[in-house]
C-alpha positions as CSV (number, residue, x, y, z in Angstrom):
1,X,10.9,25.7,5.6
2,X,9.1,26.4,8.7
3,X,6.1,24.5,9.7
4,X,4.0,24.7,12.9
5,X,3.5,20.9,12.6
6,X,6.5,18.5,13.1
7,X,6.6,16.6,9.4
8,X,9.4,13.4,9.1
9,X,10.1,12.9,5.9
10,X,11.9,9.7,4.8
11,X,12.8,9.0,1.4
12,X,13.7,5.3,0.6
13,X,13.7,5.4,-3.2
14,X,16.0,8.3,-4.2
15,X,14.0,8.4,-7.2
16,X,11.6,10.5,-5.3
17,X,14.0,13.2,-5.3
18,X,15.9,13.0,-8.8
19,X,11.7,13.0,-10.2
20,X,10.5,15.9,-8.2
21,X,11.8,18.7,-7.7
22,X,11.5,21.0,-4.2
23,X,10.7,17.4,-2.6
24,X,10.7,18.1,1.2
25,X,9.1,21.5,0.6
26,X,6.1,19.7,-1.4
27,X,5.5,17.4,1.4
28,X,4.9,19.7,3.6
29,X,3.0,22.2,1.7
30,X,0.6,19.2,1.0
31,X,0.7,17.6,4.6
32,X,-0.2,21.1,6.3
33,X,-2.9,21.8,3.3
34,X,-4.7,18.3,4.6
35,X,-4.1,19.4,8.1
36,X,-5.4,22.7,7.3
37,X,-8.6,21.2,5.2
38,X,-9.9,18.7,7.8
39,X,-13.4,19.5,9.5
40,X,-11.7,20.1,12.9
41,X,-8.1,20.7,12.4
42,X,-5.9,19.2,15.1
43,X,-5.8,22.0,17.9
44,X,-2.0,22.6,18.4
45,X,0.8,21.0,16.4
46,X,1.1,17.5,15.5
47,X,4.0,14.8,14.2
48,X,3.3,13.3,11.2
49,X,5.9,11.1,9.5
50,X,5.8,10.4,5.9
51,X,7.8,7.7,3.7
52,X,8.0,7.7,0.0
53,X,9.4,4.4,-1.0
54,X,8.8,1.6,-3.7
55,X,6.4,-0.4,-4.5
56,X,7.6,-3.4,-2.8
57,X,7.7,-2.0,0.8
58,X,4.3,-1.0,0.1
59,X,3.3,-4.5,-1.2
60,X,4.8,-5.6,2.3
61,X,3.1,-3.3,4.5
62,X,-0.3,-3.5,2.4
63,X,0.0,-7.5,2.9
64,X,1.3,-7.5,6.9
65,X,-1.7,-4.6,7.8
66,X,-3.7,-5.3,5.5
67,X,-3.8,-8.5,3.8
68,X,-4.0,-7.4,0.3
69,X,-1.1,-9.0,-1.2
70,X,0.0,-6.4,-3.5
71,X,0.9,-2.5,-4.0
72,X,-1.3,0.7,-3.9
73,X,-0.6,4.1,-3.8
74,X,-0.5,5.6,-0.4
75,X,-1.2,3.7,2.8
76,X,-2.1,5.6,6.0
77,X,-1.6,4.3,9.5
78,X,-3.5,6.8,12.0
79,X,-1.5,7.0,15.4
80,X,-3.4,5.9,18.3
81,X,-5.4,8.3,20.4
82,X,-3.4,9.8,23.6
83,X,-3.2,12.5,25.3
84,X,-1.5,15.7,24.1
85,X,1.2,16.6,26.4
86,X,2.2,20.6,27.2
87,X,4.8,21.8,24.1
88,X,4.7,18.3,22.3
89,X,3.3,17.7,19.0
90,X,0.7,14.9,19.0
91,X,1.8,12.0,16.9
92,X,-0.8,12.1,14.5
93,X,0.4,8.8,12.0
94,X,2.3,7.8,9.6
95,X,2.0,8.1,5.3
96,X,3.2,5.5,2.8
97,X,3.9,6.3,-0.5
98,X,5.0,4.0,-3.2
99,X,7.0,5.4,-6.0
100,X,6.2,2.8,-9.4
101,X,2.7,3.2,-8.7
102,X,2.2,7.0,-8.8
103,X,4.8,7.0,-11.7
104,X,1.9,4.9,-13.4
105,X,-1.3,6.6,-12.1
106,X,0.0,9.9,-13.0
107,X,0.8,8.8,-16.5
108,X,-2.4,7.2,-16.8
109,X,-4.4,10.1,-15.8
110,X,-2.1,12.8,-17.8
111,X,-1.4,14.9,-14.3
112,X,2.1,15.8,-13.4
113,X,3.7,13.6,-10.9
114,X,3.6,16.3,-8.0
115,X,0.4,17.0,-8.5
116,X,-0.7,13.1,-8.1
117,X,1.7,13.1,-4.5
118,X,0.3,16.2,-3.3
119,X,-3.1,14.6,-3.7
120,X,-2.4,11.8,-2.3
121,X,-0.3,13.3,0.7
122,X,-3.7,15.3,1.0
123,X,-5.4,12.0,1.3
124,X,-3.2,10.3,3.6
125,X,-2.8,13.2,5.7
126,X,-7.1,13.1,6.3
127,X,-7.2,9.6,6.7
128,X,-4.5,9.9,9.6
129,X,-7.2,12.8,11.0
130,X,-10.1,9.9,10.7
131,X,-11.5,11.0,7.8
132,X,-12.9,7.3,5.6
133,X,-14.0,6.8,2.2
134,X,-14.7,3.2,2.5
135,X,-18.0,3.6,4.5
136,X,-20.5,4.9,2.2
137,X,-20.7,7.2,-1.2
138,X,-21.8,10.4,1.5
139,X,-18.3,9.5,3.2
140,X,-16.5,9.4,-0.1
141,X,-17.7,13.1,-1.5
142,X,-17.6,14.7,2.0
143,X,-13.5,13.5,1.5
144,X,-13.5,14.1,-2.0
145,X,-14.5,18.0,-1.3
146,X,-11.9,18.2,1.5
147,X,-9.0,17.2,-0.8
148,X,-10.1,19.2,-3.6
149,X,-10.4,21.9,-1.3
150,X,-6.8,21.5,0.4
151,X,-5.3,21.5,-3.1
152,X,-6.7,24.2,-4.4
153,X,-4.8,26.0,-1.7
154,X,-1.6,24.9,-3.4
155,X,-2.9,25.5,-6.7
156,X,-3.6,22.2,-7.9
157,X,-6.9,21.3,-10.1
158,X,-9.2,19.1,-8.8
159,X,-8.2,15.8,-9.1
160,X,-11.4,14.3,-9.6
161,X,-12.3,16.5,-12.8
């Protein structure tokens, strides 16, 4: 699949790929649909790296960056700013995803698995671009809108329905 954006995807829980079909291409359907959905996309391409894994990786990273000592979703770590150099992509950051706990969420909110990691690789993607949720409910919707808006480009419902 060709992308304008330089996406690394790791999987370290081959469940990922026995449970969703078309992995790889989903990831970056999603990741350039955030990309694309952000207030000012990035202005040339960027490297993003993205890890689906377990939950107890995620437990670990959550607790080293963190320190909440146990699993969540998706964790985003935005790259720091630096300069873009001439015909390299811009490291944007990196996307964690852990695989027991959107097994569960998507089961507990009757949406198909894909749909709950294209969300979320939405969200992660926007965070990585600076976008919060954390800082206020005006933050929250303004995000809210963005990710409903990216998925709708891959014809997913809104999430938040």
């Amino acid at each position: 699949m060709s992308t304008t954006h330089d996406i690394d995807i790791t999987v370290e829980d081959e469940r990922w790929e026995t449970a969703i079909p078309d992995l790889e291409s989903l990831v970056i359907r999603a990741v350039e649909a955030g990309l694309a959905a952000a207030p000012e996309p990035p202005d040339g391409p960027v490297e993003v790296s993205v890890m689906l894994t377990d939950d107890a990786t995620v437990q670990e990273l959550n607790r080293t960056w963190r320190n909440k000592d146990k699993p969540t979703n998706v964790l985003s770590f935005p790259a720091a700013p630096q300069p873009r150099h001439a015909g390299a992509a811009l490291p944007l950051g990196d996307v964690v995803l852990a695989y027991e706990t959107l097994v569960r969420e998507s089961a507990e909110q009757s949406k198909p698995l894909q749909n709950h990691l294209a969300h979320l690789l939405v969200h992660g993607t926007l965070h990585c671009l600076g976008q919060d949720h954390e800082n206020g409910e005006a933050e929250a919707e303004a995000m809210e809108a963005l990710e409903v808006a990216a998925l709708a480009t891959l014809g997913i419902p809104d999430p938040y329905a």
